[in-house]
N, C-alpha and C positions, 0 to 999 in steps of 0.2 A: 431731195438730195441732202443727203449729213458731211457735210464738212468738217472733216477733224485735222487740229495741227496742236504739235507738241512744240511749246519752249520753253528753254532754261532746265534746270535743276537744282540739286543742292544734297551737298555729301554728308552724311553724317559718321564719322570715326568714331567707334566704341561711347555711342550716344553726344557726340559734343559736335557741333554744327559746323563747316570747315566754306561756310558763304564766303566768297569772291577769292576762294585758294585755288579751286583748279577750275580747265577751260574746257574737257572733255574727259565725260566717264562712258568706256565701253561694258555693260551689266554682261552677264555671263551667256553664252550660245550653250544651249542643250541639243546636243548633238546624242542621238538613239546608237546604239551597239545595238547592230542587227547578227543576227547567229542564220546562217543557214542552214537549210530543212532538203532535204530529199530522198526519194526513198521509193521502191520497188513500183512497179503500177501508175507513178505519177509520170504526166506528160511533159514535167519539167521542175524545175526547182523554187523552189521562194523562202523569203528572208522573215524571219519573227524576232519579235523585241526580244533584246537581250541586258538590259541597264542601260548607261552613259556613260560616253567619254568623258575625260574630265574635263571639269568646267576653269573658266579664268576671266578675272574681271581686272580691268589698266583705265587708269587713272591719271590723266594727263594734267601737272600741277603747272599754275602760274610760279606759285612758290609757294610750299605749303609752312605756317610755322612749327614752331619747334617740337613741341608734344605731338604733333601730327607725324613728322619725321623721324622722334622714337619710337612710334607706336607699327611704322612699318619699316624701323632697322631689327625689329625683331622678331628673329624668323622664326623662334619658338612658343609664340605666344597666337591664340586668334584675336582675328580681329573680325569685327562686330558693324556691316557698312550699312545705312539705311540711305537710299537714293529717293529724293520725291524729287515729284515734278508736277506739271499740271498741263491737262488735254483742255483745250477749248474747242466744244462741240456748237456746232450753228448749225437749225435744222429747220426753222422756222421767221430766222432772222435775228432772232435772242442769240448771244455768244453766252453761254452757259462753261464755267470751269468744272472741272471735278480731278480729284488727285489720282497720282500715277505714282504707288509706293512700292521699292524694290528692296527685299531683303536680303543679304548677300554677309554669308561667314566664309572664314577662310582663312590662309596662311600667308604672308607678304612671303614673295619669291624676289623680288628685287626693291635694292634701296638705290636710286641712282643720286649723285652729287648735281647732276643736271651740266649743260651746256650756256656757259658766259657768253658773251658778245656783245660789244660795244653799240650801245643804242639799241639792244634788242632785248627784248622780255627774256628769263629766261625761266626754260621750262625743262621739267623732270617726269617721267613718268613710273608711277609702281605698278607692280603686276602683282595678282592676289589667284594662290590655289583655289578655289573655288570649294566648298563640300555640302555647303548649302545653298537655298536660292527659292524664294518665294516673292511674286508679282499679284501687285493686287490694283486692279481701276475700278475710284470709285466706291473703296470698299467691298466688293465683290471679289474673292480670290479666281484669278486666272489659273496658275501654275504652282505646286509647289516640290520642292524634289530636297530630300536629306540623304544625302550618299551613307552617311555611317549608318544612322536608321533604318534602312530601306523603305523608305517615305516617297511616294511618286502619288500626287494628287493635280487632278483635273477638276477645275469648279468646286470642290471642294469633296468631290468622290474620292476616296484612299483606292488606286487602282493596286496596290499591295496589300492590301491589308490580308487575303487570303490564303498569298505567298508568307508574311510573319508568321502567321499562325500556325501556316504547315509547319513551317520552321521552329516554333517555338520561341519566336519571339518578338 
């Protein structure tokens, strides 16, 4: 039996490291736009890929500093996230680590001032458009999806690449 658990992480803001700023990052849900099909002869109907919703990734800060908090009051600039983390797998009774690195570009949609309270931490959290988004474990790429590009890669197969083409580009 393999035993895997993930903890911790660590944010990195247009490459500059933001260690012990925030307390949870939710990475972006790829959620499929399915198009319906149906058509004379068939015994009923069914759904084919059609692209992705939009994607959105929030960011829950202990307090983040200062450059951190101009870099998402500006909603016309992107921003550049790298998420790692680390899987420890036990399979043999050896606890072996390997990295969990998430790429995520995007548009800051909210800047919150956060919630004071006496004797309490306080915390803000930002919300990011989503338009990229690439997971890799271990150095083996999982996913990768580029909304502007029309980039959708599995394992590192371009499942697009023969929709650009058709396309021209």
């Amino acid at each position: 039996m393999k035993v895997t658990k993930v903890y911790d992480a660590n944010i990195f803001v247009n490459n500059t490291s933001t260690h012990g700023q925030a307390s949870e990052v939710t990475p972006p849900t790829l959620t499929a736009v399915m198009a319906d099909y149906k058509a004379m002869g068939m015994a009923g109907s069914l759904e084919l890929f059609n692209g992705f919703d939009k994607m959105e990734t929030t960011i829950k800060w202990t307090y983040p500093d200062s450059d951190t908090q101009k870099v998402f009051a500006n909603f016309r600039k992107p921003i550049d996230l790298m998420i790692r983390s680390s899987k420890a797998e036990c399979e043999t009774g050896e606890i072996v680590e390997v990295p969990i690195v998430m790429y995520v570009k995007g548009y800051s949609k909210t800047h919150p001032a956060g919630t004071f309270k006496a004797k309490e931490d306080t915390e803000l959290e930002s919300s990011l458009a989503v338009n990229y988004y690439r997971l890799e474990i271990d150095g083996d790429p999982i996913v990768e999806v580029d909304v502007l590009n029309n980039i959708y890669k599995v394992g590192g197969e371009d499942l697009l690449a023969e929709r650009r083409q058709n396309l021209g580009i």
